[in-house]
KEKE-3310 file (N, C-alpha, C; in steps of 0.2 Angstrom, whole numbers, plus 5000, padded with zeros to 4 digits):
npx = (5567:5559:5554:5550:5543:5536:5526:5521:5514:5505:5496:5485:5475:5478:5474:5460:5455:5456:5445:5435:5435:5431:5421:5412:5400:5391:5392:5388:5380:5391:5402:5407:5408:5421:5426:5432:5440:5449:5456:5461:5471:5479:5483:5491:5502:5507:5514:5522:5531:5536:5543:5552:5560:5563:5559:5552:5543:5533:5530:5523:5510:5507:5503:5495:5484:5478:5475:5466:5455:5456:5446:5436:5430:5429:5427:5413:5397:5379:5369:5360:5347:5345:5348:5338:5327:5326:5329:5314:5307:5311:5322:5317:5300:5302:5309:5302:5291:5293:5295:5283:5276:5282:5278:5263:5262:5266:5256:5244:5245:5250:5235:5227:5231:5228:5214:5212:5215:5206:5193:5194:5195:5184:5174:5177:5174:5184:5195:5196:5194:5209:5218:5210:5204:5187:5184:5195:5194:5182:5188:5195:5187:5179:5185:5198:5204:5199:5203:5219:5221:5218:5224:5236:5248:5244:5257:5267:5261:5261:5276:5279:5270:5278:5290:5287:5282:5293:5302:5297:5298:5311:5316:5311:5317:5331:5332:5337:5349:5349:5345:5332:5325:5322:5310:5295:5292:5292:5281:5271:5269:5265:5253:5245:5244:5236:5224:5219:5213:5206:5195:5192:5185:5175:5169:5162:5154:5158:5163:5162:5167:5181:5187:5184:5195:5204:5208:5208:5221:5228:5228:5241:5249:5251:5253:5266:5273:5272:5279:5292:5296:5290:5303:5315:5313:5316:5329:5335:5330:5338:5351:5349:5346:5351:5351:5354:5365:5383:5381:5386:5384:5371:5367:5375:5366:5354:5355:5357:5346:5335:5339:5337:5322:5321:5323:5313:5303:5304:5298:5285:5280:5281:5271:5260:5260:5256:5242:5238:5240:5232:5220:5213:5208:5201:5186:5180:5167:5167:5167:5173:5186:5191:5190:5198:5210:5211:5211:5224:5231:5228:5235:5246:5249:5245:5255:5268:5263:5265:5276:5285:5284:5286:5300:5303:5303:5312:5321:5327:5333:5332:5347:5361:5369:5384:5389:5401:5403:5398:5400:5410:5426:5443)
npy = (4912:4919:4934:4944:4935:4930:4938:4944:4933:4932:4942:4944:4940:4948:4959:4958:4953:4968:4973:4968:4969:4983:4984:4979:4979:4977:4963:4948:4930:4922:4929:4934:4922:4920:4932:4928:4915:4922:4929:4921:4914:4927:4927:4916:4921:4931:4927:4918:4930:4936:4928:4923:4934:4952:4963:4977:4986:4977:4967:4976:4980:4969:4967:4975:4974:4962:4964:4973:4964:4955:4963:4964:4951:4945:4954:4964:4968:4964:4979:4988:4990:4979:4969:4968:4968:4954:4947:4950:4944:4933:4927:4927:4922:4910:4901:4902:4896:4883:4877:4875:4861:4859:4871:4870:4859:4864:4873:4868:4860:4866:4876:4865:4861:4872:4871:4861:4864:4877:4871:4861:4868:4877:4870:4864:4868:4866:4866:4880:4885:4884:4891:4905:4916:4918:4930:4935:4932:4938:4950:4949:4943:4954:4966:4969:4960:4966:4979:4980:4981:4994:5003:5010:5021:5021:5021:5017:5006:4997:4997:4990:4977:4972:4970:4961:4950:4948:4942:4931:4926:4924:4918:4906:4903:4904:4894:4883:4879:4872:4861:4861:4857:4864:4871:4864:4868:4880:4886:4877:4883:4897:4893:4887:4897:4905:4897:4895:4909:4908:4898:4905:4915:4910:4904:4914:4918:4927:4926:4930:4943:4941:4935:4943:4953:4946:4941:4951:4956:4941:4934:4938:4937:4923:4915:4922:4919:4902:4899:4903:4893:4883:4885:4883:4872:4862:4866:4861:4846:4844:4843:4831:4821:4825:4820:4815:4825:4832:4834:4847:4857:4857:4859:4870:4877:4877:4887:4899:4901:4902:4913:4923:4919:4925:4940:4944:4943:4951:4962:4957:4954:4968:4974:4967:4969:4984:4985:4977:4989:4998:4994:4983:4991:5001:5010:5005:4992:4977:4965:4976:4974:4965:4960:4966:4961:4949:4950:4955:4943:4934:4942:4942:4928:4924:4930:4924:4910:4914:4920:4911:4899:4902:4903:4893:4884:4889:4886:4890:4889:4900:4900:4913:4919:4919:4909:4901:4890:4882:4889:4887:4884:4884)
npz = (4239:4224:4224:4216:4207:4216:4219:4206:4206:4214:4217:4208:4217:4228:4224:4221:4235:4240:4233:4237:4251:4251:4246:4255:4262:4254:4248:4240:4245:4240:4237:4250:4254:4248:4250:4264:4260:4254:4262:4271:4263:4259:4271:4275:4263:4268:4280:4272:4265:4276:4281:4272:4265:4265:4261:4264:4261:4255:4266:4272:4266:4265:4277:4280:4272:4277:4289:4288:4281:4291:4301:4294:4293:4306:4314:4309:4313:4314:4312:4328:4328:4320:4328:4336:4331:4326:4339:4346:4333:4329:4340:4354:4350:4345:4354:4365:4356:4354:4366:4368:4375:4385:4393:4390:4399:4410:4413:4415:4426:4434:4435:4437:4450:4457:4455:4463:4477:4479:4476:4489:4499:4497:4500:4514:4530:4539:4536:4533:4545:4548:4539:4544:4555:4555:4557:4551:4539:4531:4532:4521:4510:4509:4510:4509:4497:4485:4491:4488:4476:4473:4484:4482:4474:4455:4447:4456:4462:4450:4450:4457:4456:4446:4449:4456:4452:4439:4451:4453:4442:4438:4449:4442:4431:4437:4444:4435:4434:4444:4439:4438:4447:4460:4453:4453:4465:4471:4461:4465:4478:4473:4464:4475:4485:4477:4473:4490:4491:4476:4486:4496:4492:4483:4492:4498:4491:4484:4470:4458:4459:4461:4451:4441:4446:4444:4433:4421:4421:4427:4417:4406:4414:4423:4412:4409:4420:4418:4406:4411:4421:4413:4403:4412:4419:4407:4401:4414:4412:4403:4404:4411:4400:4386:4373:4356:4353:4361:4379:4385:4373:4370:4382:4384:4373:4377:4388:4384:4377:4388:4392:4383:4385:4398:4396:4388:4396:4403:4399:4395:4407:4411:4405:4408:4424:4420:4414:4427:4435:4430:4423:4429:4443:4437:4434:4423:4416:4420:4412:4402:4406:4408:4395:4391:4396:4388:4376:4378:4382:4370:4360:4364:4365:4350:4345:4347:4341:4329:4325:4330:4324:4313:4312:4317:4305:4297:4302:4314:4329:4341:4347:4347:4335:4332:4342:4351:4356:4345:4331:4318:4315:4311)
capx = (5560:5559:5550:5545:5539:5527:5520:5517:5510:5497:5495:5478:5473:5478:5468:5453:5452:5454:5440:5429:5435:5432:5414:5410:5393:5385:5393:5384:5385:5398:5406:5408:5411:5427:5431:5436:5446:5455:5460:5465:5476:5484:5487:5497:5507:5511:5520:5529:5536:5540:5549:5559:5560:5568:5555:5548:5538:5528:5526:5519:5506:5500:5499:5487:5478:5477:5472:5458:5450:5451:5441:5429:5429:5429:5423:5407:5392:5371:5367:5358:5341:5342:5349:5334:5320:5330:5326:5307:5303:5316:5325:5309:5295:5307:5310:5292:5286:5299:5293:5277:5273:5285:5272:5256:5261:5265:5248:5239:5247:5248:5226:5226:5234:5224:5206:5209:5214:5202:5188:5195:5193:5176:5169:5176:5174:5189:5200:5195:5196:5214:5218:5211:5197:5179:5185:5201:5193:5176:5189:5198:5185:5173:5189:5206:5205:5198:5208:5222:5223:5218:5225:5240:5245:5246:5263:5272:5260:5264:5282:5276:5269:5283:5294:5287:5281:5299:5307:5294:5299:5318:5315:5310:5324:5338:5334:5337:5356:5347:5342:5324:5320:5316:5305:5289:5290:5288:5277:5265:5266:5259:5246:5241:5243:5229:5219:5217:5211:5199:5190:5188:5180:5169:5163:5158:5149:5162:5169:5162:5173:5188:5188:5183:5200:5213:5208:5211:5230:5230:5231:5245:5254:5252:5256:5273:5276:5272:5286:5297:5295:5295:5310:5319:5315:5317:5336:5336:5330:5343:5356:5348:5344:5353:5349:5363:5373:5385:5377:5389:5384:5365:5367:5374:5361:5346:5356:5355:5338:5333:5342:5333:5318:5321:5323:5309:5298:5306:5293:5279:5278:5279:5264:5255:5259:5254:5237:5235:5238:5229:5214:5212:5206:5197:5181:5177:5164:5169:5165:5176:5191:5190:5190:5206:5215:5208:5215:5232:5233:5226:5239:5252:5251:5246:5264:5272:5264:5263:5284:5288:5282:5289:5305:5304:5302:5317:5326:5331:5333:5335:5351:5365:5374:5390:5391:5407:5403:5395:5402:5414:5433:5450)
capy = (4914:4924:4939:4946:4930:4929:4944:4943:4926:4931:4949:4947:4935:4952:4965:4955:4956:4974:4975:4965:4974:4992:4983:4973:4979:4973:4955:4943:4926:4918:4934:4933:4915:4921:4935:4922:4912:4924:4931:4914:4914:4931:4925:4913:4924:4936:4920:4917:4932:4937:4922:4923:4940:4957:4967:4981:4989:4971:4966:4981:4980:4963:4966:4981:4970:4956:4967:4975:4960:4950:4967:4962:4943:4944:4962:4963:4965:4969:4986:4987:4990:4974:4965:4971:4965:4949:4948:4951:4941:4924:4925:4925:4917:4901:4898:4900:4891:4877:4874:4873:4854:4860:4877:4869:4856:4868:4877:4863:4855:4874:4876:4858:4862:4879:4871:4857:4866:4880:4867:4860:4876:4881:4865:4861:4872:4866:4869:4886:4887:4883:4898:4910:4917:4920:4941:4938:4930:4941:4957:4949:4942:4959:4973:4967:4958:4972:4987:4978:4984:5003:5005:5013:5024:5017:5020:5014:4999:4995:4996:4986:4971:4969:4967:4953:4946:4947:4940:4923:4921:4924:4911:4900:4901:4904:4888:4879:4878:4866:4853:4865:4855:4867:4875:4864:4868:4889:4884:4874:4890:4900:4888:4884:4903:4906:4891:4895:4914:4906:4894:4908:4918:4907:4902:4919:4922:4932:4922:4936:4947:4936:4933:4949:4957:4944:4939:4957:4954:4935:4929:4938:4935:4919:4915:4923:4912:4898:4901:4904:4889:4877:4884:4881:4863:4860:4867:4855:4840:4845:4840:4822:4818:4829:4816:4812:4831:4832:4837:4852:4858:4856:4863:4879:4881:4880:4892:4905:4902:4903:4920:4924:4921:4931:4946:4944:4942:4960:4967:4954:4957:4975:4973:4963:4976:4991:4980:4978:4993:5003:4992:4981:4993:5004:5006:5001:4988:4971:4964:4978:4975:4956:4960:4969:4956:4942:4954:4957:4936:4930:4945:4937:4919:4925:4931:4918:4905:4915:4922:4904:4893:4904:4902:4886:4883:4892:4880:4893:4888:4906:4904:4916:4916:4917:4906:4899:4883:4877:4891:4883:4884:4883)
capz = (4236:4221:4226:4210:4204:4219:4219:4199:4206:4219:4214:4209:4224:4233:4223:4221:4244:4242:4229:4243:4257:4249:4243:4261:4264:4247:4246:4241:4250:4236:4238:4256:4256:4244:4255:4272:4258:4249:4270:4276:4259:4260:4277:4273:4259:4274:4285:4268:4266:4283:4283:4268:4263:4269:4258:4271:4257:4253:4271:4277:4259:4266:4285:4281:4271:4280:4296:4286:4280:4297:4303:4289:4294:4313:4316:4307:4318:4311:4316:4334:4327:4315:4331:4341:4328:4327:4347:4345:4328:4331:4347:4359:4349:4343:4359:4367:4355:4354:4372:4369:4378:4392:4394:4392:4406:4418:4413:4415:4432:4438:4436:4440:4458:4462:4455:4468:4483:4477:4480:4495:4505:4499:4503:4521:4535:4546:4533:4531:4552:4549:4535:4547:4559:4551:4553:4546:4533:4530:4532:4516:4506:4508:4508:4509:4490:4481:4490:4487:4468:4472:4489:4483:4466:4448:4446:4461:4464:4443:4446:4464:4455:4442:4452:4462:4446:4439:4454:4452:4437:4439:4453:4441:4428:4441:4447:4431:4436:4450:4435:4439:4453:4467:4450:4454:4474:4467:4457:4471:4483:4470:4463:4484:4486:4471:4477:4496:4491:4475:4490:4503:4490:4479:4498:4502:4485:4479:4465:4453:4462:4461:4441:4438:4447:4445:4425:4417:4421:4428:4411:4403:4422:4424:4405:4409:4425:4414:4402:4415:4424:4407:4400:4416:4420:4401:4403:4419:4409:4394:4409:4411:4391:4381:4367:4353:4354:4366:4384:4384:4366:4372:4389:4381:4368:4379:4392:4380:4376:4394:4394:4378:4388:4403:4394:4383:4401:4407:4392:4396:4414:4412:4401:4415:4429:4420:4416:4435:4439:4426:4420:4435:4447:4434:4435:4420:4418:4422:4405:4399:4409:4407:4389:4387:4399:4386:4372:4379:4381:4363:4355:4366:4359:4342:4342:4350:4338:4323:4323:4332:4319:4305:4313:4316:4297:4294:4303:4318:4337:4346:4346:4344:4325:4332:4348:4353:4356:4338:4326:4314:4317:4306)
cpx = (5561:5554:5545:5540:5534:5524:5519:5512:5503:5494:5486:5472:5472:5473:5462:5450:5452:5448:5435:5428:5431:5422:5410:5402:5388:5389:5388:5386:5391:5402:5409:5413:5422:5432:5437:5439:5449:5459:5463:5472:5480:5487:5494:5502:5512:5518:5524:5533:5537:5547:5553:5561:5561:5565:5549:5540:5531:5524:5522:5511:5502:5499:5494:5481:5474:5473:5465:5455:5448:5447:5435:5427:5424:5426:5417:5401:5386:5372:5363:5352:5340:5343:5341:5328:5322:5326:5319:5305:5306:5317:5320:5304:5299:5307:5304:5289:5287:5296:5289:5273:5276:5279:5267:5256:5262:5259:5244:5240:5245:5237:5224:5221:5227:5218:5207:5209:5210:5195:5189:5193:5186:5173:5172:5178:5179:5194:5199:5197:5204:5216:5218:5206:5192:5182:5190:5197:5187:5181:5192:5195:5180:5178:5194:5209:5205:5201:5214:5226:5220:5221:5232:5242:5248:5253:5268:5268:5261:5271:5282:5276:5275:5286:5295:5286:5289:5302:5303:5297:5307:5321:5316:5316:5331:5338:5335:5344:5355:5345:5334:5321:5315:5310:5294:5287:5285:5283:5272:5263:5263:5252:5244:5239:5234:5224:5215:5213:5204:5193:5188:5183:5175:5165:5160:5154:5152:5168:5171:5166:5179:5190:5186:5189:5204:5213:5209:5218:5232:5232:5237:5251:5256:5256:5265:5275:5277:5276:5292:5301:5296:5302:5318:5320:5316:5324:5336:5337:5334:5352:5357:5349:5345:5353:5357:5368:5375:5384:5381:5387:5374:5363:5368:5370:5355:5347:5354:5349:5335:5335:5338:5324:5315:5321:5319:5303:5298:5299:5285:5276:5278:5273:5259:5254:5256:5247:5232:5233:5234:5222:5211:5208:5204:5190:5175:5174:5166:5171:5170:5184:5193:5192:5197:5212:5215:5212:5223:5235:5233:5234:5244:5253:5250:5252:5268:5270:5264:5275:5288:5287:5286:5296:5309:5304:5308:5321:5331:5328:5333:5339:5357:5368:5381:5393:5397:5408:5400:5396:5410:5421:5438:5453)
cpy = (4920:4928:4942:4942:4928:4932:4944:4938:4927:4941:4950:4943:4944:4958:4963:4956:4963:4979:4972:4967:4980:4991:4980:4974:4979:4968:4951:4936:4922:4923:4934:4927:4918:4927:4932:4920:4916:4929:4927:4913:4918:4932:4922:4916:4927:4932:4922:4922:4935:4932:4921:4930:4946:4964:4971:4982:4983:4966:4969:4983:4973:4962:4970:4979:4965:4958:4969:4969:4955:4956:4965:4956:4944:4951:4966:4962:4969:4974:4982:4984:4982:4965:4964:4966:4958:4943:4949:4946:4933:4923:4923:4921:4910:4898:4898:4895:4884:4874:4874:4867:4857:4867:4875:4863:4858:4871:4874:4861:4861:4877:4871:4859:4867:4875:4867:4858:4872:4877:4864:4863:4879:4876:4862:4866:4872:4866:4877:4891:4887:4891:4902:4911:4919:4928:4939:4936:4933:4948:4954:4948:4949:4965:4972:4966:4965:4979:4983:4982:4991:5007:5012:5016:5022:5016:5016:5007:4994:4993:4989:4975:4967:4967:4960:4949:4942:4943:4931:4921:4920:4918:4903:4897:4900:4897:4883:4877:4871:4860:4855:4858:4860:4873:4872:4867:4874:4888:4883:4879:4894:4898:4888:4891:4908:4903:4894:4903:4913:4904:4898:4912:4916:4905:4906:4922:4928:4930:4926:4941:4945:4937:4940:4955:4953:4941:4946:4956:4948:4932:4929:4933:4931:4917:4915:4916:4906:4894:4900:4896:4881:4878:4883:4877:4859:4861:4859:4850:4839:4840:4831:4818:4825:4827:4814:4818:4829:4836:4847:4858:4862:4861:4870:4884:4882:4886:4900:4906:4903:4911:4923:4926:4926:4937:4946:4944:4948:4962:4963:4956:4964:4976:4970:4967:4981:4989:4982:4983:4998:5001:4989:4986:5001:5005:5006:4996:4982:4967:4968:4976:4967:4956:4963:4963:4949:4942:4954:4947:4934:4935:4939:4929:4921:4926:4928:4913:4905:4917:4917:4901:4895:4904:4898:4881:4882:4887:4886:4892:4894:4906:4909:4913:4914:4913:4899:4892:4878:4883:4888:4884:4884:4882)
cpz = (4231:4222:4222:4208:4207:4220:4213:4202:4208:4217:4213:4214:4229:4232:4223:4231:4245:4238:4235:4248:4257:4248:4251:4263:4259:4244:4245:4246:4246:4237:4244:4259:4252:4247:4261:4267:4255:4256:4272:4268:4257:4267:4278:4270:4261:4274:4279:4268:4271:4283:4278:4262:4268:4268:4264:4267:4259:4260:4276:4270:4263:4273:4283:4280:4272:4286:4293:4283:4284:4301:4300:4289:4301:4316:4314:4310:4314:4317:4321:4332:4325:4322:4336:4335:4327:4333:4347:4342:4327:4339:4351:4357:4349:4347:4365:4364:4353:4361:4374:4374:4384:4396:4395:4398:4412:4419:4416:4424:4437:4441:4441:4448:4460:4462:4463:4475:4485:4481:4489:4499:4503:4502:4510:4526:4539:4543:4532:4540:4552:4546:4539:4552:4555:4551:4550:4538:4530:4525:4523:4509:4504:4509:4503:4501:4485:4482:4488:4479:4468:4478:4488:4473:4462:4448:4449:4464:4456:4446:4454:4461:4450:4442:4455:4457:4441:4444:4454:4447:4436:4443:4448:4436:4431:4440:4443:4433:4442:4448:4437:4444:4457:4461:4453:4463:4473:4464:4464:4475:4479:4467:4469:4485:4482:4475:4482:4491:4487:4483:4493:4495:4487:4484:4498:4496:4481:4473:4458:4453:4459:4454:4439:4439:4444:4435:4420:4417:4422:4423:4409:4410:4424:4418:4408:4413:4421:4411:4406:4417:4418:4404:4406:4419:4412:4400:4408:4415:4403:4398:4409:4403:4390:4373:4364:4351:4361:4372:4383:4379:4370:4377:4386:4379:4372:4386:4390:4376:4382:4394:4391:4382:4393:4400:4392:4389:4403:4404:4396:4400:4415:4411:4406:4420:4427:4417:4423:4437:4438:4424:4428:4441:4445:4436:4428:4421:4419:4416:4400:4402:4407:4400:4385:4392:4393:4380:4372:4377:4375:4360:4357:4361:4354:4340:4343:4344:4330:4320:4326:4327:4315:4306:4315:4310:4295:4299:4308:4325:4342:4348:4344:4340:4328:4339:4349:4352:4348:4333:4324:4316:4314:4311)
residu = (UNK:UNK:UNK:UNK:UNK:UNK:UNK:UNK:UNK:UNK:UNK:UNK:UNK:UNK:UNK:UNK:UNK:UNK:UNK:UNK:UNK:UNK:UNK:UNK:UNK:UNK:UNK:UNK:UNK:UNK:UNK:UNK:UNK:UNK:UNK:UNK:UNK:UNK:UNK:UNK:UNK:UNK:UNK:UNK:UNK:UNK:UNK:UNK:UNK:UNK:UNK:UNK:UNK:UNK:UNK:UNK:UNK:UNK:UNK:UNK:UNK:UNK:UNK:UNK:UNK:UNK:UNK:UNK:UNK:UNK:UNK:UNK:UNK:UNK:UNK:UNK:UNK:UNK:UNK:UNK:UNK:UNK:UNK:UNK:UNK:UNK:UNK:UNK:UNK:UNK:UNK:UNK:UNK:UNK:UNK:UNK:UNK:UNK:UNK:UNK:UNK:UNK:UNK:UNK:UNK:UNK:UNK:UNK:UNK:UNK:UNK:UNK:UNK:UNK:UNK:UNK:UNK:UNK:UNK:UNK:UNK:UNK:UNK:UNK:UNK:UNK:UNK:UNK:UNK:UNK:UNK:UNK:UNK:UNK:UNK:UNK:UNK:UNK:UNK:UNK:UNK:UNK:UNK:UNK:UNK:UNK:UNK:UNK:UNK:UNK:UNK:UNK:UNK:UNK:UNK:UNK:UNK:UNK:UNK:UNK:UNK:UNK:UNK:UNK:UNK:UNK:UNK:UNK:UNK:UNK:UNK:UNK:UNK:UNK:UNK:UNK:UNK:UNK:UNK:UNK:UNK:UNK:UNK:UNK:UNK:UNK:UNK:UNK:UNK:UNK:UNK:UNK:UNK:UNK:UNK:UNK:UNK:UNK:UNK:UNK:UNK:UNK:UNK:UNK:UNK:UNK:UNK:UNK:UNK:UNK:UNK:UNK:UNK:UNK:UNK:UNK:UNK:UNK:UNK:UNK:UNK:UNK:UNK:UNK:UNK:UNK:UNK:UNK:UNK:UNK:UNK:UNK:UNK:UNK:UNK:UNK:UNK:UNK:UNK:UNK:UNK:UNK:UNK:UNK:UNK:UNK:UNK:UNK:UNK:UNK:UNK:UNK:UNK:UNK:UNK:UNK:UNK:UNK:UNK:UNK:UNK:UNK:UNK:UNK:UNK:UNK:UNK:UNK:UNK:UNK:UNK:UNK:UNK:UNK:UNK:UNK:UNK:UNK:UNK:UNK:UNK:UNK:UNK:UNK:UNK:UNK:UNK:UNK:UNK:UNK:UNK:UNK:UNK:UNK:UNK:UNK:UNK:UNK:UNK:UNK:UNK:UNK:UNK:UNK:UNK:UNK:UNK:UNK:UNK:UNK:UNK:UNK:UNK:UNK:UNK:UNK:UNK:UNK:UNK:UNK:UNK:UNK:UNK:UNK:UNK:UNK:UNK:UNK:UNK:UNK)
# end
């Protein structure tokens, strides 16, 4: 190989990558696009002369250059913050609001369940002798419920409910791994668990009570649950009908949006706990308390269906840009 004659040849092949390099963070996209090909092309020029040349100087000119521009391919990440707003205004909502039908039927099955064992138990007596004794159930309906939410202080009963709230809904995504079977069981115990407590109370004329503690923060808290529970039997069901991508393909993508979710509940449920533990057991009027749980709920969906849709427009799934399994290849 004539040496000379190839570097006259590619010469401006090479200053043009160090003009893109030196510019990287005000490319446009033709620019960019023309960055990756003019690296995978002084790629190649390396090999050549490696391979048929002796020239230290010209091999040591186009490994540097070669190395700084697969930094600027391959090593190129948005700053934190841009990835963080990213996570807020796509990742979360797109994927809440992608599972929209899977949410509102757990909503719906969820109510369903409580209204009907709700009823059950205020209208029959011998189902209620079963629950418990007339005191256990007097001491619950006329103390037990309402200390419940002031027995102990904001803080430590906040980071109290978060927890347990978190671990339901953890419950319900873990078990997506399970094809979300054991999700509806979770589910029934807390709809049954709701239920029995509405029935004892609406018997004893305390149903005002009831709806006036557990709806300040019930809404956003269930909400979560809700969430939790559809993106985790909609993973499952991604196993059975993955449609016409390859199940693998599929499975990954809605793995990463389940995770997407879970983190984005961390925030929710916090928001729900410190709710409980600060409005709830206010004493604020009843009317007022109710009214900022109702507040907290409307924002919540507002955002969900307002930076879901627009990024459902845009033609974005939640998720990741660079994910392994559907990022392009050479």
């Amino acid at each position: 190989m004539d040496v000379d004659a190839f570097v006259l040849a590619h010469r401006p092949a090479w200053n043009r990558l160090e003009v893109l390099i030196k510019r990287r963070r005000r490319l446009s996209g033709a620019e960019v696009d023309e960055l990756v090909d003019l690296y995978q092309r002084v790629s190649t020029h390396l090999s050549m002369v490696r391979s048929a040349s002796t020239d230290a100087v010209l091999v040591g000119r186009l490994s540097g250059l070669v190395a700084r521009a697969r930094a600027v391919v391959t090593g190129a990440h948005a700053p934190l913050w841009r990835e963080f707003a990213r996570f807020w205004t796509v990742s979360f909502p797109v994927v809440a609001y992608r599972g929209g039908r899977w949410w509102l039927a757990t909503a719906a099955a969820f109510l369903l369940v409580t209204a009907v064992i709700a009823l059950w138990v205020s209208g029959n007596a011998e189902v209620r002798d079963v629950v418990g004794t007339p005191s256990d159930i007097d001491q619950l309906v006329n103390n037990d419920f309402a200390a419940y939410y002031s027995e102990n202080p904001a803080g430590s009963f906040a980071l109290r409910v978060w927890v347990n709230n978190a671990w339901v809904a953890a419950q319900c995504i873990g078990f997506a791994v399970l094809l979300g079977l054991p999700i509806p069981y979770i589910l029934f115990q807390n709809a049954a668990n709701l239920g029995v407590v509405a029935g004892l109370m609406f018997d004893a004329g305390k149903g005002d009570v009831f709806l006036g503690l557990l709806t300040p923060h019930g809404l956003l808290e269930l909400t979560a649950v809700f969430l939790a529970g559809a993106v985790g039997m909609r993973l499952g069901w991604t196993v059975i009908a993955p449609g016409d991508r390859p199940r693998g393909q599929v499975l990954a993508e809605q793995g990463r949006a389940v995770v997407a979710v879970a983190v984005g509940l961390v925030v929710v449920l916090l928001i729900s706990g410190l709710i409980e533990a600060l409005v709830t057991p206010s004493p604020l009027p009843t009317f007022a308390r109710v009214g900022i749980g109702v507040v907290a709920e409307v924002a919540f969906l507002a955002y969900v269906v307002h930076f879901g849709r627009r990024a459902v427009r845009a033609g974005e799934t939640g998720d990741v840009d660079d994910a392994p399994d559907v990022r392009p290849t050479g």
